[in-house]
N, C-alpha and C positions, 0 to 999 in steps of 0.2 A: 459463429462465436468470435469475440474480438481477439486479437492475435494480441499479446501483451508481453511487453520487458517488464516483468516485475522485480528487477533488483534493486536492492537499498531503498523501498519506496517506504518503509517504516524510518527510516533515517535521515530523509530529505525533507519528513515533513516542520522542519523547523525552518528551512528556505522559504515558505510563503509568508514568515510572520516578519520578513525585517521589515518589509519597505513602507511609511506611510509619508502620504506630502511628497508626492518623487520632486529631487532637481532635475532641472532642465541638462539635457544632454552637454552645454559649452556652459560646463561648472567654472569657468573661469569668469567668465564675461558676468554670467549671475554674481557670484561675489563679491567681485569689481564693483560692481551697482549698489549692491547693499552697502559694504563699508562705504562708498561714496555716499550714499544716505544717510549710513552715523556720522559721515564728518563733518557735511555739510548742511543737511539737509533744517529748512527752520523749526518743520512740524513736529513737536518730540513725538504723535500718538505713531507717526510715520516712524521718525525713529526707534519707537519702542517696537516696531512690526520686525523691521529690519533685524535686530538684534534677536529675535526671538528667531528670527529665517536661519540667522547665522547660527544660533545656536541647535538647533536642530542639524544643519551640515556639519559642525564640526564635533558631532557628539560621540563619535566612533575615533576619530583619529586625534581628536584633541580635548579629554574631557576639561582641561581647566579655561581652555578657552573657552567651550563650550558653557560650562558654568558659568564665564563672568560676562558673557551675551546673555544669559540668562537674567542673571541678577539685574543688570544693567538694564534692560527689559523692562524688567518690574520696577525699577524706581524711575523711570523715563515716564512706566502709565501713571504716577501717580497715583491719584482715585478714581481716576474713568473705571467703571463697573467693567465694562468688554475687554479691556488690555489688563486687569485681575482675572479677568478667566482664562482669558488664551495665556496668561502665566502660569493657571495650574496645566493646563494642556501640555503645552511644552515642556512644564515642568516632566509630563508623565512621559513626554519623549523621550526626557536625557535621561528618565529610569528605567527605559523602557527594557534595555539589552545587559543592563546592570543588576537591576533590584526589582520586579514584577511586581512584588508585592509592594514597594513603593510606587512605583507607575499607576498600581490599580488606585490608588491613595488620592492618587491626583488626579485622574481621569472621573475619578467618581465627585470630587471638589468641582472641576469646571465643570462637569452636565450639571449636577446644582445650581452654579454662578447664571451659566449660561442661562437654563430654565426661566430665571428670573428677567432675563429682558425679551422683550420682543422687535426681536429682528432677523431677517431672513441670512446672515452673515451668522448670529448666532445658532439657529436654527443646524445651519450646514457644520460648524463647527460641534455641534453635538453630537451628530452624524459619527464626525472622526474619534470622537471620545469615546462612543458606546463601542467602535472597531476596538481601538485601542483597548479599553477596559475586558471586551472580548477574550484578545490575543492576552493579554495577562493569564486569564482563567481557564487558556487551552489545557493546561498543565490538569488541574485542578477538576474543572467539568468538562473536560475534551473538544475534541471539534464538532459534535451536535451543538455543544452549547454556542460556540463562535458564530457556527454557519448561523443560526436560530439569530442570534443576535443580528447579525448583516441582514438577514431577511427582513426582519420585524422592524429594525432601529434606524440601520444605516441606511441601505439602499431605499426605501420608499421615502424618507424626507430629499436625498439628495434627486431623487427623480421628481419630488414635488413641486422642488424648485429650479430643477434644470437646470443644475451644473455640470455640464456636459462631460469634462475631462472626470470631476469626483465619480461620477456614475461608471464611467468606463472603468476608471480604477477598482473600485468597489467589486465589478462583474468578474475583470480578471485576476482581482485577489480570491472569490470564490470559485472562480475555473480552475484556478492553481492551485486550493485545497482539495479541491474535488479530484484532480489529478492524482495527487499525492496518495489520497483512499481510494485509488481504481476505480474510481465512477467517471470512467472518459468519456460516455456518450454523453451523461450530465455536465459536466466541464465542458465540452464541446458548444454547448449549449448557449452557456455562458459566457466563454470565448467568444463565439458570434457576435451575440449581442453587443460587446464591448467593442469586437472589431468593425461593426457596422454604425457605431457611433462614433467612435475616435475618427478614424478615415475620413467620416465626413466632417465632425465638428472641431479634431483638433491633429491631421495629417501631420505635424511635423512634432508632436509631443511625447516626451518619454513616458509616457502611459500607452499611447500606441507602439513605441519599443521595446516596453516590456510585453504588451498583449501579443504582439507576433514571436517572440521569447516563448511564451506560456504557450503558444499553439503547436511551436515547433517540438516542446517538449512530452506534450499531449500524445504528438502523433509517434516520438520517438519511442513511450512505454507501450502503445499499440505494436511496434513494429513495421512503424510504416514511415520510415524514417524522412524516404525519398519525398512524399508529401511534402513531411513537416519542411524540407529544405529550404524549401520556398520562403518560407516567411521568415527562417532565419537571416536569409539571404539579404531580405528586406528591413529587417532589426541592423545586422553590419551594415548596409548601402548608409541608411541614417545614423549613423557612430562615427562612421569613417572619419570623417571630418574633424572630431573631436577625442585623437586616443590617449589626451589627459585626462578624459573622462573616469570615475570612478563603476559606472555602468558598464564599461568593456567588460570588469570581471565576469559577470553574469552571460556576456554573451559569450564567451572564452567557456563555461557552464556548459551554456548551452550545447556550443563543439563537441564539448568532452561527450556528453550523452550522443550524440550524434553518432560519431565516430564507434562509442560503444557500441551501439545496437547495430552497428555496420561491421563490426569484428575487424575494426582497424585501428589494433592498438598503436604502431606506432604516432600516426594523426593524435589520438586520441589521449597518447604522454606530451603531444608536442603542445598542445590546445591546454593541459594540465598548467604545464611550466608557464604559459602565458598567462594563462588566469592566475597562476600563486603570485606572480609577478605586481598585478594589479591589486590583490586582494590583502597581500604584508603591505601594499605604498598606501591604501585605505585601509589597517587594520581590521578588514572583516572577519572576524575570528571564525564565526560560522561556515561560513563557505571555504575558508583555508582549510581546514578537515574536510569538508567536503572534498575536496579536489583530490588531499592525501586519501584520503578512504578508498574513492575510484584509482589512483594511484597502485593501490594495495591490493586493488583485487586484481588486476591486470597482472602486476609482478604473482600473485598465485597461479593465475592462468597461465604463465610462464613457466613456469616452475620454478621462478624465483623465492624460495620459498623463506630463505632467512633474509632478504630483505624487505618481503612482505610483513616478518613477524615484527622486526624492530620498527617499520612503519606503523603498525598498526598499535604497538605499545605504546609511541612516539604521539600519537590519536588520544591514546586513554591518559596517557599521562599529561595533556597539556587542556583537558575537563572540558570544554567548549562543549564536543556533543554528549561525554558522559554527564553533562548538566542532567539533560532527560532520563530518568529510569531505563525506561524503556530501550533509550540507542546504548546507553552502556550494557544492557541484558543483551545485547546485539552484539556488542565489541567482545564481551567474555566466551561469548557464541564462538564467532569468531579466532577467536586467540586458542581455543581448546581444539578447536577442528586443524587450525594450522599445525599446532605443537604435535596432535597426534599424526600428521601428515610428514610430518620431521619425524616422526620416531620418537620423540620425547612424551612417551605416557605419563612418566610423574605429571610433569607441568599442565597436558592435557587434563588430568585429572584435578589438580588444583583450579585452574580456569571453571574447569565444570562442575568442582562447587560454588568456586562463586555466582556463578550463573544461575544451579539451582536454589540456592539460597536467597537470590535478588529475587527470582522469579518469585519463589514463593512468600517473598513482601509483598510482591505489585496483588497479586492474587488476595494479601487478607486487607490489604489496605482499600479494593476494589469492595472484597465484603462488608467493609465496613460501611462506606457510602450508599451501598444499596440496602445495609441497615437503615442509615439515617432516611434515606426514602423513601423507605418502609414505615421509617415511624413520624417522618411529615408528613404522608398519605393517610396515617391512624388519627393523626391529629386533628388534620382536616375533616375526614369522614365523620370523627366526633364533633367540631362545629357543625358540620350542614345537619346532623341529627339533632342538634340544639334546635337551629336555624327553623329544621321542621317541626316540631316539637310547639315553638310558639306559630306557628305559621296554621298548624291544625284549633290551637285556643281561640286566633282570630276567627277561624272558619266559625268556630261552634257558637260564637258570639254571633255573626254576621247569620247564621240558622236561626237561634233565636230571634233575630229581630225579622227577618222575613216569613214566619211562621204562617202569620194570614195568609201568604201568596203560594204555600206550598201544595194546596190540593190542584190550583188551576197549571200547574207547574207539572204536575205528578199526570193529570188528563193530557195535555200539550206531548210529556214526552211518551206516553201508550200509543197516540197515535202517530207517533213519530215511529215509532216500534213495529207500529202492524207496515203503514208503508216501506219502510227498510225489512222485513220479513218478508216482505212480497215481490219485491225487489230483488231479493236474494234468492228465493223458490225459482224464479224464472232467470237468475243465470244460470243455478243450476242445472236447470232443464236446458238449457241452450247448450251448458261447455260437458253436460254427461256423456257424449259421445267423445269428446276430447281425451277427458279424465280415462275413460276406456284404453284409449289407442296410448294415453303414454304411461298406463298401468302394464302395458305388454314390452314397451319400451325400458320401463325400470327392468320388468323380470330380464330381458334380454342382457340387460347389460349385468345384471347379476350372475347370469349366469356365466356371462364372461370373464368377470373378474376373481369368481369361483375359478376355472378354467386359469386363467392369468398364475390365483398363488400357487395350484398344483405343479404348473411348470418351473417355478421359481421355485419350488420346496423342493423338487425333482433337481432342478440345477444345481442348488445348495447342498444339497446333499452329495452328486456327484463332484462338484469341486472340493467338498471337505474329505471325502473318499480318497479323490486325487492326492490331495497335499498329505493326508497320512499317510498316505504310498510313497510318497516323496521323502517323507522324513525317516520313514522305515527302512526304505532302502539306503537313502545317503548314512543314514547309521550304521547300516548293516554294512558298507563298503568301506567307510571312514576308520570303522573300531574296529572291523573284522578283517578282511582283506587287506585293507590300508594298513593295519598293524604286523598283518604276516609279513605282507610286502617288507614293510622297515624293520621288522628279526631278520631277514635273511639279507636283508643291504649290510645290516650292522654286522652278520655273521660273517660276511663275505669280505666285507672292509677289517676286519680284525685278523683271520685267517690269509688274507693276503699281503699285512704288512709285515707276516712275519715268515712269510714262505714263496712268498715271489719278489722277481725285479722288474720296479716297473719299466722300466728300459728294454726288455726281453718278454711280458708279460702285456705288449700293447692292445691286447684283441681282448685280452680280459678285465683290461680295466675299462676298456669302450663298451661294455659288456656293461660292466658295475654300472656306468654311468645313463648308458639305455634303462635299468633298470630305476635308477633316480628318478629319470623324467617317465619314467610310469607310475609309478608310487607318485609323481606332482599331479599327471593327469588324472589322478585316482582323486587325489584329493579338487581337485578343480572340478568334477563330473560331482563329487558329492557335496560339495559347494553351489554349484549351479542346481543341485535336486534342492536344497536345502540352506541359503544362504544363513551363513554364522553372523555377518555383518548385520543381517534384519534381525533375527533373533536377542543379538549383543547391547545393539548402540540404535535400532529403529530404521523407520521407514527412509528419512533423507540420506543417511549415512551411506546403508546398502543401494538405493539407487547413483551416487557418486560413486561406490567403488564399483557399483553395475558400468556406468560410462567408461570410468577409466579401464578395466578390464576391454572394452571391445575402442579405446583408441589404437592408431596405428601410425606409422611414420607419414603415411597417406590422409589419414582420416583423422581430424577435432574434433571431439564432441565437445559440447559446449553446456550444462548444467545449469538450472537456474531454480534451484528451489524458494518458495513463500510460504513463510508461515503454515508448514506444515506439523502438525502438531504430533507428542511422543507418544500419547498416552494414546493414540488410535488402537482399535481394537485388534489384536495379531492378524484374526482373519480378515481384517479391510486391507492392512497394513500388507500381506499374501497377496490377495487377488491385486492390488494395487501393482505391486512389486512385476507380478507377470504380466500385467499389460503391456508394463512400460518394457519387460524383457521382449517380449512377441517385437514392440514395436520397434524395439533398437536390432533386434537379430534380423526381420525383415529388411530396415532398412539398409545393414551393413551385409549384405547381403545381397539385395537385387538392385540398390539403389545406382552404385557406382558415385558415391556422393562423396567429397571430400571433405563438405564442413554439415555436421548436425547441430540443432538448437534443442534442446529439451527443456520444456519448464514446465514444472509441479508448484501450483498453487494451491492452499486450501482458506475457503472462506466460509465458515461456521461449517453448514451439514454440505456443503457446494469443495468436491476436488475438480480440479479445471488439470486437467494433461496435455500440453502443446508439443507436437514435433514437426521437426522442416526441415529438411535436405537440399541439396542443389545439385539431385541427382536427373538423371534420363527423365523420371517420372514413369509413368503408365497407361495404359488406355483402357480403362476400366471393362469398356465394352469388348473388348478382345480378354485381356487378363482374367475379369472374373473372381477379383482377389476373394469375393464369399465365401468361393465353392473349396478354400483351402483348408487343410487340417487346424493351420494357427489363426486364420481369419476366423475357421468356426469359433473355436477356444476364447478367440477375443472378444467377438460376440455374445458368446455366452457370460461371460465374466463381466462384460459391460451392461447386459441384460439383467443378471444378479446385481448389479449393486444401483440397477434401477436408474444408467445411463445412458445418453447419447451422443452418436459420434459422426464428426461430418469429415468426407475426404477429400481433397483440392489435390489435384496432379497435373502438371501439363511437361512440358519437353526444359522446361526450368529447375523443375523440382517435385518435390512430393509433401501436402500439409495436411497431417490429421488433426484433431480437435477432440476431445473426449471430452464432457462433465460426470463426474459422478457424484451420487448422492448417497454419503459413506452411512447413512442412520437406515438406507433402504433393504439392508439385506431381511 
């Protein structure tokens, strides 16, 4: 199973939609040239190119300039039909991070203009339109609809005509959406491709420094940081040269992840401030939150925890990534989990109606759309019944007119009939010993799989037996015992302040106090039989306050929940809960580990459980971890919810892997 950092990867995915037309890494000496070609140059269709170049550079950091390269553009082409198009194109540029719905406006203007000539310049230039008009409509028909579009529009004209560097672009702008949605072996894929064309056809090009970017970041959500090094390594060797560049920001990015998935926050604050540095002197608003956001979660791992919240307000309040629904349903997430980690429930609670309230926008406004799909799907279905409809008139026409021919038609296909009958009688006879032998084969495995749900009805049953014993008893200790316990603290603290001194009285009040931290261990054992956390607030909740509970001045555990969803059903939400406890008490336990990784992802009916240590490890064949009471239990409960689990140990560490399929009980 792939080992994966899955954090903020619903948050980042606005990072693959800035970049199109990259500039060349020595942004200086590019500009130079151009404005030297508006001053000078005699061709205007040359200088109308120039000024549209310009205006796409300075569309982030300087929109009125941007604008009036623009404009200047479009009266430079004149009426040449080509320099009217690529005016609406760049047009769709300077809309591009402003107004979507204006960008799509124009994007869809020049693939019109363009359509209309024929030339391989246009051609390619359509290519970028149909991307761009794409990234418009991510919002709107999501990333199926984007990638759909690269496959179909973009990437096959640009490979038609062999524009080397555009193609490379193209592969690693869909390596790096693909990234973003956890599809890393696909990304990978794709990465190659691009990396095996740039290298050769365009080695010093900032399409090949962002594809070795995109690699290193690939390998960082895998957990395979060390890999990805290499190619970052190779992204900075080509930058060095130029750190007016406005591309450092990105590889400054890149660091940050690095260092993340390395659990080296200081590196990884210091990588932060370099990149905000580049990113406020190019106004990149996007990745400025970006950095803050990584920023924020570090100061929580810290326990910095009020400067994490004003961070993180600081985020919501300056909208860049609250633009998307979705990343601000992520910030409210966020801001609720912090404030209740403060102590502040009001605010946690306030947060967490916003949150479910957004949610349950996104939720009817998704219903809506798969209304509308529903009823362009009815719509169509009623044409093609039209379509068929006269398609059967024509037939019955075209019958009558071959009426003559229909008896010699009718003999032709009988004997076509008896040969294909005859035909068929002697496979029969040939495969009936076959059909036999895997008539005995179905039964066999029927009877297996008979066999198969009694164990699992058997399992179910005993794990649901269990957790009612669990909650029977944590109750019966919690409200019963646990309640004696605190009448007689209460009784003893009351009668003592008014009949002893505690000065004279020290054996009895050491007393009182042993008896405190027994009434806490009362409640911590019916805690652990029966967590309130998972009951209360769900499944992600209770496994963070599960980690924090077994950290120690020695030992981080390290938390990484994805999209794990509330509404899971208690009993997955259970057997879930105690995997991950078997796995964390094992490890803190025999591991001797000082830093643990845990990540819980869930993708549709797919829970994916990762943990890693960097402990002694074990020797399986000596150990025998099966033959143990909590290995069986784990098994069994991995077996019920119809999962599997693979274990990696050597004198490094310890890495198990679990998927479970939460709809299998």
């Amino acid at each position: 199973m792939i080992k994966r950092i899955l954090f903020f990867l619903y948050l980042l995915t606005g990072l693959v939609l800035q970049a199109q037309l990259l500039f060349p890494l020595n942004e200086k000496k590019f500009t130079d040239s151009l404005e030297f070609v508006v001053k000078n140059n005699g061709n205007v269709l040359s200088k109308a190119d120039a000024c549209f170049l310009l205006s796409n550079y300075y569309r982030n950091t300087d929109t009125v300039r941007s604008r009036t390269y623009l404009n200047n553009g479009k009266a430079l082409g004149g009426k040449d039909p080509f320099t009217a198009a690529k005016y609406h194109y760049y047009e769709g540029q300077y809309f591009l991070d402003q107004n979507k719905d204006k960008a799509a406006l124009s994007y869809h203007k020049a693939i019109e203009e363009f359509s209309k000539l024929k030339d391989k310049k246009a051609d390619l230039y359509t290519s970028l339109c149909w991307y761009g008009y794409g990234v418009t409509q991510k919002n709107k028909a999501g990333y199926p609809y984007l990638i759909k579009t690269m496959l179909e529009k973009s990437i096959p004209t640009s490979e038609k005509y062999g524009d080397d560097k555009l193609t490379g672009f193209l592969y690693t702008q869909l390596g790096l959406m693909l990234t973003y949605n956890a599809e890393f072996e696909k990304a990978a894929n794709y990465n190659t491709k691009a990396l095996d064309i740039l290298e050769k056809k365009a080695p010093h090009s900032t399409e090949l420094f962002y594809n070795y970017l995109n690699i290193s970041t690939n390998y960082c959500y895998q957990v395979k940081a060390g890999i990805g090094k290499k190619y970052m390594d190779k992204a900075e060797k080509m930058i060095s040269p130029y750190p007016d560049s406005s591309s450092n920001a990105l590889l400054y990015y890149s660091k940050t992840l690095y260092y993340i998935s390395k659990q080296e926050h200081d590196h990884a604050l210091a990588a932060i401030e370099k990149g905000l540095f580049y990113t406020k002197k190019f106004n990149q608003k996007l990745l400025i939150q970006m950095f803050y956001f990584h920023k924020y979660d570090i100061l929580k791992k810290e326990q910095k925890y009020t400067e994490a919240k004003d961070l993180l307000e600081e985020i919501l309040a300056e909208k860049t990534l609250a633009t998307d629904l979705n990343n601000k349903k992520t910030l409210y997430s966020h801001l609720s989990n912090i404030n209740e980690i403060m102590g502040n429930p009001t605010q946690a609670l306030v947060w967490e109606k916003k949150y479910s309230k957004l949610n349950d926008s996104i939720n009817a406004e998704n219903i809506k759309l798969e209304i509308n799909k529903l009823e362009t799907k009815y719509n169509t279905s009623e044409k093609e019944k039209r379509i068929a409809f006269l398609n059967a008139e024509k037939n019955q026409k075209e019958m009558e007119v071959n009426k003559k021919n229909y008896y010699l038609w009718v003999l032709s296909l009988f004997l076509l009939f008896i040969t294909i009958v005859l035909v068929f009688l002697f496979i029969i006879y040939r495969n009936n010993k076959k059909l036999s032998e895997q008539k005995e084969i179905n039964l066999q495995q029927k009877i297996e799989d008979i066999n198969q749900k009694e164990e699992l009805a058997l399992t179910k049953a005993i794990l649901e037996g269990e957790e009612r014993e669990r909650e029977r008893i944590a109750k019966d200790l919690h409200d019963g015992l646990g309640g004696m316990l605190a009448g007689v603290k209460i009784n003893f603290s009351t009668w003592s302040a008014g009949h002893l001194e505690a000065e004279q009285h020290k054996d009895f009040y050491k007393i009182l106090d042993h008896l405190d931290l027994s009434i806490k261990e009362l409640r911590h054992v019916a805690r652990n039989l029966m967590p309130e956390s998972l009951l209360n607030f769900g499944l992600e909740t209770a496994l963070n306050d599960l980690c924090e509970f077994y950290i120690r001045k020695d030992l981080d555990i390290y938390f990484q929940p994805l999209n794990i969803e509330k509404d899971l059903p208690l009993t997955i939400q259970l057997n879930i809960y105690r995997i991950v406890q078997e796995l964390l008490a094992n490890a803190v336990k025999h591991s001797g580990a000082s830093n643990i990784l845990l990540q819980c992802s869930q993708s549709g009916e797919n829970f994916m459980i990762t943990i890693e240590d960097n402990g002694k490890g074990f020797d399986k064949d000596i150990e025998k971890p099966s033959k143990s009471m909590g290995f069986h239990n784990l098994k069994n409960r991995i077996n019920y919810l119809k999962g599997k689990m693979e274990v990696s140990s050597d004198n490094q560490g310890t890495t198990i892997n679990i998927e479970l399929n939460i709809h299998g009980e």
